[in-house]
C-alpha positions in Angstrom: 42.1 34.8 -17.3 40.9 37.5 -20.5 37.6 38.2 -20.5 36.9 36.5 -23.6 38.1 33.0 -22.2 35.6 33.3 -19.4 32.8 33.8 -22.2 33.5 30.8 -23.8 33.6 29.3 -20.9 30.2 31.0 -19.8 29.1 29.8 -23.4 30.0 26.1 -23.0 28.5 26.1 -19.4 24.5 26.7 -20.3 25.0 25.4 -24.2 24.2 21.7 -23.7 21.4 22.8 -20.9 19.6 24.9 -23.7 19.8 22.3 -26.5 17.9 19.9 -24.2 15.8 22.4 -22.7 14.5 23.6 -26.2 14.4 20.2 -27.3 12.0 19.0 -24.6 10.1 22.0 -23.4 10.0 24.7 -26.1 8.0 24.0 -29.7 9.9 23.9 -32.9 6.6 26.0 -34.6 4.4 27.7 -33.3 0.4 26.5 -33.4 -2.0 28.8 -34.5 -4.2 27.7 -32.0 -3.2 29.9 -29.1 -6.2 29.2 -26.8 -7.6 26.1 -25.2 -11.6 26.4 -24.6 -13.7 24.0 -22.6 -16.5 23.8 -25.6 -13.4 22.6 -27.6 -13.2 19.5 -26.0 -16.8 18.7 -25.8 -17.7 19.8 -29.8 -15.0 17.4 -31.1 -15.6 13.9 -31.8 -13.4 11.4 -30.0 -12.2 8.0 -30.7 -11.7 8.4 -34.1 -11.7 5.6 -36.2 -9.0 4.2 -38.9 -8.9 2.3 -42.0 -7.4 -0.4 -39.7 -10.5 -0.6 -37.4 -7.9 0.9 -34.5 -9.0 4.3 -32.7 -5.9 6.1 -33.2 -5.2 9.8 -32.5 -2.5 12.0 -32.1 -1.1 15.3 -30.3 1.4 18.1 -31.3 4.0 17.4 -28.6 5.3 20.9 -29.5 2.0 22.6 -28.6 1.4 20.3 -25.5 4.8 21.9 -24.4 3.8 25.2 -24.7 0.4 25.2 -23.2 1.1 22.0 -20.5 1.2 24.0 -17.1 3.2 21.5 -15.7 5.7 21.9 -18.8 5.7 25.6 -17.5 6.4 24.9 -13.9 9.2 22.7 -15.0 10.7 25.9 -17.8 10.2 28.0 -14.9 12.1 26.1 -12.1 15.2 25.4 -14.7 15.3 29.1 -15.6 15.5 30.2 -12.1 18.3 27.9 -11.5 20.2 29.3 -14.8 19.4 32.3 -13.6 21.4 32.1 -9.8 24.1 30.4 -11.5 25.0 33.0 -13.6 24.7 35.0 -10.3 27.3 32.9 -8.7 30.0 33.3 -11.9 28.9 37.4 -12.3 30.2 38.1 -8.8 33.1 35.2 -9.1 34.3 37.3 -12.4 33.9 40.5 -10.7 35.8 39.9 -7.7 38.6 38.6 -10.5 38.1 41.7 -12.2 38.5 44.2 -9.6 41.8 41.5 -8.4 43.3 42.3 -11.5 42.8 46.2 -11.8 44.3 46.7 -8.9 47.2 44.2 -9.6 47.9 46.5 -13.1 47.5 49.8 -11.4 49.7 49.2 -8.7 52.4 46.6 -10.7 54.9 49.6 -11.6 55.0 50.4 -7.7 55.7 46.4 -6.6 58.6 44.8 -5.2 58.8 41.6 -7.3 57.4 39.3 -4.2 54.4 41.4 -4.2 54.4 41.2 -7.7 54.6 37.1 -7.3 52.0 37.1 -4.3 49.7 39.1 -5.8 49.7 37.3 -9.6 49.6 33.8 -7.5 46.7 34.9 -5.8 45.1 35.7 -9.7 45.9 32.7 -10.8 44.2 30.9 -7.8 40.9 33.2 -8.2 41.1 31.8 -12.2 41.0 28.4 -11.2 38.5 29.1 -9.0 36.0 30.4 -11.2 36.7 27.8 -14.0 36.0 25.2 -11.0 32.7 26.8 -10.0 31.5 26.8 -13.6 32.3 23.4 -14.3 30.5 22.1 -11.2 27.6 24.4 -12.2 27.3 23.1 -15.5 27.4 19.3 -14.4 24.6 20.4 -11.1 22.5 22.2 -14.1 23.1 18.9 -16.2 22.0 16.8 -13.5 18.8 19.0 -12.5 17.9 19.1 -16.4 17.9 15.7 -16.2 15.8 15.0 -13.7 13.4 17.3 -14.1 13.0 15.9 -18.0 12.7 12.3 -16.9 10.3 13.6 -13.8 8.5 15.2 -16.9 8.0 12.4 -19.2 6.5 9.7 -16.0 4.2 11.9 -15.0 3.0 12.8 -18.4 3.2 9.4 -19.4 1.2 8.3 -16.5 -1.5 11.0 -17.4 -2.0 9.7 -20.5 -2.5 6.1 -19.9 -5.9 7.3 -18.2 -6.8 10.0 -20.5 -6.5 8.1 -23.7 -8.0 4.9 -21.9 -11.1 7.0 -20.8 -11.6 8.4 -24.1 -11.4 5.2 -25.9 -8.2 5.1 -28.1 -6.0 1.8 -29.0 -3.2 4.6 -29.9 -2.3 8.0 -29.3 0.8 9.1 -31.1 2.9 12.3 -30.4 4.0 14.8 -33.8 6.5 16.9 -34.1 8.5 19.0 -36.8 11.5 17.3 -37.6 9.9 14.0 -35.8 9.6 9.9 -36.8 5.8 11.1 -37.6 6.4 12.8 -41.1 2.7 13.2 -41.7 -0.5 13.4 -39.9 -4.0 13.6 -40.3 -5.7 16.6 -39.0 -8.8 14.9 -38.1 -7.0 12.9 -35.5 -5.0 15.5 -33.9 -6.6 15.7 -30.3 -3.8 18.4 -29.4 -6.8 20.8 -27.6 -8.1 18.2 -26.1 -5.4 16.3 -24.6 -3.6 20.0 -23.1 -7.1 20.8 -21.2 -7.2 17.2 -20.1 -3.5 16.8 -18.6 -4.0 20.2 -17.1 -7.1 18.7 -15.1 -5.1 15.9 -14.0 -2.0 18.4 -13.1 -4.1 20.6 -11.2 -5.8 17.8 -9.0 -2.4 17.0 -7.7 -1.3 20.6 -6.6 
């Protein structure tokens, strides 16, 4: 197996966990707002009212990712495990490599059944690391997965109370690139709603 096979293969086996992963847990742009205060929540008025007569608000899903500790836990725990997989296929590869230095360095020297023996035995370390990548890829797949839906209950379960205490009919989620293609400013409760979910997260450690 060339070297350049396995990186493809290396590619192919963390590509569709990023795409999700950035799509979930990192934000498209970055808010200016870098810092969550305790007097922010308390200045700002709540329950704002709309031309409807609905109290409607809305948070910056992107920022909530990036300041939510519990959306930091979950980055944390998927990067660890992306992190010992590669381990696993590193010393896989380098076991192959070493296989087939030796196999090249010694070839001119072999009787053809040694020759034979040793390229089987190649061949089998090749499959071997192509199967270990694929099951890491579908166990990474499966852990994205659950981690992402584990994500969005608990979230979603925090926010049926916060937005119920504070007295909105709606609170919407924006993002760039989102179904929301504009919002008010003086509705975004992004601040707000970080400090609040990371109250709730924290009771439950």
């Amino acid at each position: 197996m060339k070297k350049s096979t396995h990186l493809v293969l290396y590619a192919i086996l963390f590509t569709s966990i990023s795409i999700l992963l950035i799509k979930q847990f990192v934000p498209n742009k970055v808010d200016s707002r870098s810092t969550v205060t305790k007097n922010t929540f308390e200045k700002k008025e709540i329950a704002k009212e709309s031309p409807l007569g609905l109290n409607i608000a809305y948070v910056n899903s992107d920022t909530v990712s990036k300041y939510y500790n519990y959306a930091k836990k979950l980055q944390k725990s998927l990067s660890t495990k992306r992190d010992e997989a590669e381990g696993q296929i590193k010393n896989k590869y380098s076991s192959y490599e070493v296989l087939v230095r030796e196999f090249e360095k010694a070839s001119p020297i072999m009787g053809d059944r040694e020759k034979m023996e040793k390229a089987q035995k190649i061949r089998m370390l090749e499959q071997e690391i192509m199967k270990v990548e694929q099951q890491l890829s579908q166990q990474l797949s499966s852990e994205e997965l659950r981690l992402t839906e584990k994500y969005i209950l608990k979230t979603n379960e925090f926010m049926q109370e916060i937005g119920k205490n504070l007295g909105f009919d709606y609170v919407m989620s924006y993002r760039v690139g989102g179904a929301m293609l504009y919002a008010n400013s003086e509705f975004d409760i992004t601040l707000e709603i970080i400090e609040l979910l990371n109250q709730k997260y924290d009771t439950l450690k």
